[in-house]
Every structure is written in structure tokens, then in C-alpha cells.
C-alpha positions, 0 to 999 in steps of 0.5 A: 619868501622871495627876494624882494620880500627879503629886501624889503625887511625893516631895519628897525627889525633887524636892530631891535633883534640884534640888539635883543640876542646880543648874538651875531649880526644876521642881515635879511638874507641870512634870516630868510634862508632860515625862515626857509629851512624852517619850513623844509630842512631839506629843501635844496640850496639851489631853490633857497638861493632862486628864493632869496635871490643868491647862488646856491654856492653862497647859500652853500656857505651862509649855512655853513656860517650859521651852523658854525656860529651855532645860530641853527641846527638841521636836524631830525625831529622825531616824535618820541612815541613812535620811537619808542619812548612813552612818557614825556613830562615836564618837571619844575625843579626848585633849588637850593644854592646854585641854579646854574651847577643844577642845571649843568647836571641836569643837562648831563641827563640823556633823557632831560631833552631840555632845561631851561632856568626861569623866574616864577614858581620854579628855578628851572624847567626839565622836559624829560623823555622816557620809555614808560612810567617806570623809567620816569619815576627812576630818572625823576626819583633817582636822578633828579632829586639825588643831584645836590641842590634840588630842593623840590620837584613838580611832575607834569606828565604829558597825556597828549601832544596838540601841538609842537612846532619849530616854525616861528620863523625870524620874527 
């Protein structure tokens, strides 16, 4: 994105996503160093600052800013097969009594990747990483289902990946 792509961002975006997210106000520069990061976490603040017309000091400390804010992270993301973990599934969890103390427990769990409250057929959804079949079984078995509150559990045990991306940019 250039500079005067990034001027050129509607107002009425910029509200309606502050307006939406009720989280710090970000100004069309600051969305366009992270649509940049998205694409590369590693590009160099200089190139992000030709980019969105700033110095790479003031990109330097916009970052910094959004990382504090915890608006982003940089981060590396692997793909769990080739780091050993052999079994991914997602796990709809009904509940008992409170969502929220279920979902902190949960959350605890090294191998609950991400957890998320819902409405519809499950009160939560658990994304779970394991080193094979065995260890699913332990963590949902176990673990899962021993965390007081839960109700029932639906197992979806991913066969292949097609598809995951972090790019969806600042919409």
C-alpha cells in the first residue's frame, strides 16, 4: 500500500471499525503498517515507512504502540506437522452454569490453541494441538470433560489442512 493509498481511506471505514471494536482509535497509517506486517512480519520499518509515507523511527514506535495496546502481535507461525504435533481437531463444548470459568479453564490448557465463546449449537469452540490420536483422546477425555461445567463435547478431527491465513488485512 502506498501513501497515497493510505490517505486516501474513507472516514466512514475508520469510524465504523472504531465504532465496532470499541478498542483504540487507529488512524489510516497505523492500519496500513499492519495490513504491511501482515503481509511479511519481518519486512524492515524502513521499507514500511517509504510505504506509508513515515521514517522508520516513527514506524519504529507506532509498532511498539500497537504491540503494547495489544492490538497485534509478531509472531511465528508454524505448521504443527512439521513440528511434531500430529493431531488437530476442533471440540464444541456445551456447558453448564458459567461459560466464562469454562472457557478460563480451558484456555489454561497448553494444547487448547484457541477458545472462543459462541451462540449456536455449542457455547464454546476449543481448536486443540496434539502429537497424535492418543493424546487427543487424554486432553479431550481427561481434561476437557473433567473441567467442571462441561456438559458435552463434539470432536471434529481435522483430516487436511486447505487453508489457513492471517491476511485479512484492516478491512
Amino acid at each position: 500500500m502506498h501513501s497515497d493509498a493510505v490517505a486516501s481511506r474513507s472516514a466512514d471505514q475508520k469510524d465504523s471499525r472504531e465504532s465496532r471494536n470499541g478498542g483504540p482509535q487507529l488512524d489510516a497509517v497505523s492500519l496500513a503498517i499492519i495490513e504491511q506486517l501482515q503481509e511479511d512480519g519481518r519486512r524492515p520499518y524502513a521499507a514500511i515507512g517509504k510505504a506509508v509515507g513515515l521514517s522508520e523511527a516513527a514506524v519504529r514506535q507506532r509498532v511498539q504502540k500497537l504491540l503494547d495496546q495489544g492490538v497485534m502481535q509478531i509472531v511465528a507461525v508454524t505448521d504443527p506437522l512439521t513440528v511434531g504435533f500430529r493431531r488437530q481437531a476442533m471440540v464444541g463444548v456445551n456447558v453448564e452454569g458459567d461459560v466464562e470459568s469454562v472457557a478460563e479453564a480451558l484456555s489454561a490448557m497448553s494444547e487448547c490453541e484457541y477458545v472462543v465463546m459462541t451462540a449456536g449449537s455449542f457455547d464454546l469452540m476449543v481448536e486443540v494441538v496434539c502429537e497424535d490420536d492418543d493424546h487427543l483422546l487424554e486432553v479431550i477425555n481427561r481434561r476437557i470433560r473433567a473441567v467442571p461445567g462441561v456438559r458435552s463435547t463434539e470432536s471434529f478431527v481435522y483430516m487436511k489442512l486447505k487453508k489457513q491465513t492471517y491476511m485479512w488485512g484492516t478491512r
